[in-house]
C-alpha positions, 0 to 999 in steps of 0.5 A: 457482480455489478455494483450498486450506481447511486445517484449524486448525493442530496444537498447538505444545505441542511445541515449547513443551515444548521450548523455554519460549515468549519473550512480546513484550508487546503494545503498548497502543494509544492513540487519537491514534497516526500512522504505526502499524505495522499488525501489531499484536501478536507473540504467541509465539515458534516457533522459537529458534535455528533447531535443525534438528529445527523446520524444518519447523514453521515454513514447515508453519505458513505456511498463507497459501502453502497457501491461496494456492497459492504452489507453482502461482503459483511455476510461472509467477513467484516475482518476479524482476527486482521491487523492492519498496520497504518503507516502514517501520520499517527491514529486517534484511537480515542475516537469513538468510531475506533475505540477497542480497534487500535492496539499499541504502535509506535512513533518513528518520528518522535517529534512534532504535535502530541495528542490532543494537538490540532495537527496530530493524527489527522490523516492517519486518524482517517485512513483508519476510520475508513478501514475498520471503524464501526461507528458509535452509538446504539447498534453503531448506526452514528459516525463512520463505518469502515469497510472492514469494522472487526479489523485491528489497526497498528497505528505507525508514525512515520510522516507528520502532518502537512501543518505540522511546523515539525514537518520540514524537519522530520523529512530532513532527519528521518528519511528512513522511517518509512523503511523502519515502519514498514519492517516495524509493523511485519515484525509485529502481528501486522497481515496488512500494510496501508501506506497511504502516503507517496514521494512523487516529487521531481527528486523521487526515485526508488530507495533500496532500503524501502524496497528490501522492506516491502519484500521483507514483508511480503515474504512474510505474507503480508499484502502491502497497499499504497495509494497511485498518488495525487498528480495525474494533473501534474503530469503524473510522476511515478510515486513511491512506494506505489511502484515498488513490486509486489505493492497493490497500487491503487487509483481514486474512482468516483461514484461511477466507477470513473477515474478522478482527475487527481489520481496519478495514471501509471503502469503500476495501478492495480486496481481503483477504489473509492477516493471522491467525497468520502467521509472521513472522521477527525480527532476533533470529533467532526466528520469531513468530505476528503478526496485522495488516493489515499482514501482510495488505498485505505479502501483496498487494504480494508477489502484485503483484511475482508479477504485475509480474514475469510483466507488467511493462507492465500499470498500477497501475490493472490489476493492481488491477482483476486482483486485484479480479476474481480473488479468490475466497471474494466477499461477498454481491453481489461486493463489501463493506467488510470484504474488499473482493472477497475473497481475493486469488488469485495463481494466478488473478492471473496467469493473467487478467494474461497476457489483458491488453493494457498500458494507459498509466498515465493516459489519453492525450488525445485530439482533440474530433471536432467543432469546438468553437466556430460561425464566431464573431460576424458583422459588424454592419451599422447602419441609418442613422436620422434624427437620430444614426447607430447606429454610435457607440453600437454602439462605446460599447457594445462598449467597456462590455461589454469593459471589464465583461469584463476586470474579471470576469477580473480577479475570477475570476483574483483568486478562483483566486489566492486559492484556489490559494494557501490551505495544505493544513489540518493541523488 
């Protein structure tokens, strides 16, 4: 199906005439940032204490559920019954857009700003807000509608935020936490993991205790979704844990269904989704335009939970091929760099995910029809010759050649040992 192409958005002169706008500043990047929060800017506030006459200026602004067709997509799931673990800087799930949405998580980090502080749970508190908020008030029509509002969020700590003055010290003391969290939420009710964060820093290249984690959780069917990352101005270095395999990586598109400046160009890109002037919700209240991949992420793990809750049996491996195959304003060829496929579609999603018949979550073995090996070695019968007997020299051979044998296991074993045994560089 084609989505629904809005027109710029109105002014906000009104609200700004109303209300004197709040500027967050805007963190500046570095080259050598792990573990970034994909969202890289909020720009202005939209709605201060929540009056009841801007209600519908802020969901009116949420043109991803327009262009997304979120009302269609609800028709068939809104994610009931789907845990979509946020791993990230922490959730609010106080907020009133969240409340009965977020269960008990976990802090991997076990420092740095509190509850209530000015740096504490920001971005996390947004991606969540974007996934399964359902917005407050009668019949939920104020603040933030998320793309999947019945979903569960398990919030896990494991970044801090950019303004957090702990944050230097979380990067240089919990560089696992990551690993630890993504083992955390599959061992704890999640079906999908958001990992809107990424390390594309000079310094950044694969971690095998990430990797092994990712594959642990897919082996347990569960989707993992991260955001592309924030550098396609930067020359687009590859972020992790985008590019770790089975991941769904995902790229910012605007409005149009066109890819933002911003949005890393990889070959891992699976899909696009919304990440250009989305609403976001904060702990303190007040609702903010953001860009990022990391909304973009949020997003696809929000359409996921739409997918796995009309489909609980399909696999990672499907869903992503289903998001894949669905999504609509394709690049020249059917696929590129910068968006992937496309636009995500959950409307289309969802209707070719009904059509699938559940697949295991790796291939089950299966037997070699034929038989692998001949009869093995025939018996040999030595001719006896004048002089000497053939048959101790065929004894004396057969000895050298076993004991050849034996020394190249012995060689190949040792190699392997050797192998096996050398540290993941972290160099």
């Amino acid at each position: 199906m084609t989505p629904t192409r809005l027109p710029p958005p109105p002014s906000t002169d009104a609200l700004r005439a109303t209300v004197a706008p709040v500027r967050v500043p805007r963190p500046a990047r570095t080259a050598a940032t792990a573990l970034l929060c994909a969202l890289a800017a909020v720009v202005t506030v939209l709605l201060p204490g929540a009056p009841a006459a801007f209600a519908d200026s802020i969901r009116d602004q949420q043109w991803p559920l327009q262009v997304l067709d979120a009302q269609q997509a609800w028709q068939t799931s809104r994610g009931r019954g789907v845990t979509v673990a946020v791993l990230d800087t922490g959730v609010d799930g106080s907020h009133p857009d969240l409340t009965g949405q977020v269960l008990p998580g976990t802090d991997l980090i076990g420092f740095g700003a509190k509850p209530g502080d000015g740096d504490w749970a920001r971005h996390g508190t947004a991606m969540a807000g974007i996934i399964a908020g359902h917005g407050h008030g009668p019949g939920g029509s104020d603040g933030v509608m998320g793309i999947a509002p019945e979903a569960r969020i398990l919030p896990v700590r494991v970044i801090l935020e950019d303004t957090d003055p702990q944050r230097q010290r979380a990067r240089d003391t919990r560089g696992g936490a990551l690993a630890q969290g993504i083992r955390w939420a599959a061992d704890h009710g999640a079906n999908v993991i958001n990992l809107s964060l990424g390390d594309d820093s000079k310094s950044a290249h694969p971690d095998a205790d990430e990797d092994n984690a990712i594959q642990y959780a897919l082996s347990k069917g569960i989707v993992v979704v991260a955001s592309a990352g924030n550098s396609g101005q930067q020359g687009d270095p590859a972020s992790y844990p985008a590019a770790y395999p089975g991941v769904i990586a995902v790229a910012a598109l605007d409005r149009y269904g066109r890819r933002a400046a911003f949005s890393t160009s990889r070959w891992y890109a699976a899909v696009g989704a919304p990440g250009v002037d989305v609403v976001i919700a904060d702990p303190d209240r007040q609702y903010y335009e953001g860009w990022g991949t990391s909304a973009a992420a949020a997003y696809a793990s929000g359409v996921v939970a739409l997918i796995r809750s009309a489909d609980p049996r399909l696999s990672p491996a499907q869903i992503k091929q289903v998001l894949e195959q669905t999504a609509t304003d394709n690049p020249p060829g059917g696929r590129n760099d910068d968006v992937g496929y496309g636009m995500i579609d959950p409307v289309a999603a969802l209707q070719a995910a009904a059509r699938l018949t559940p697949q295991p979550e790796a291939p089950a073995p299966a037997a070699y029809a034929k038989q692998y090996f001949g009869p093995g070695p025939q018996p040999v019968h030595a001719q006896a010759s004048s002089g000497i007997g053939a048959g101790p020299w065929i004894d004396l051979g057969c000895a050298i050649a076993g004991a050849v044998l034996i020394s190249a296991t012995a060689a190949i074993r040792l190699r392997v040992s050797r192998v096996s045994g050398q540290p993941w560089s972290t160099s």
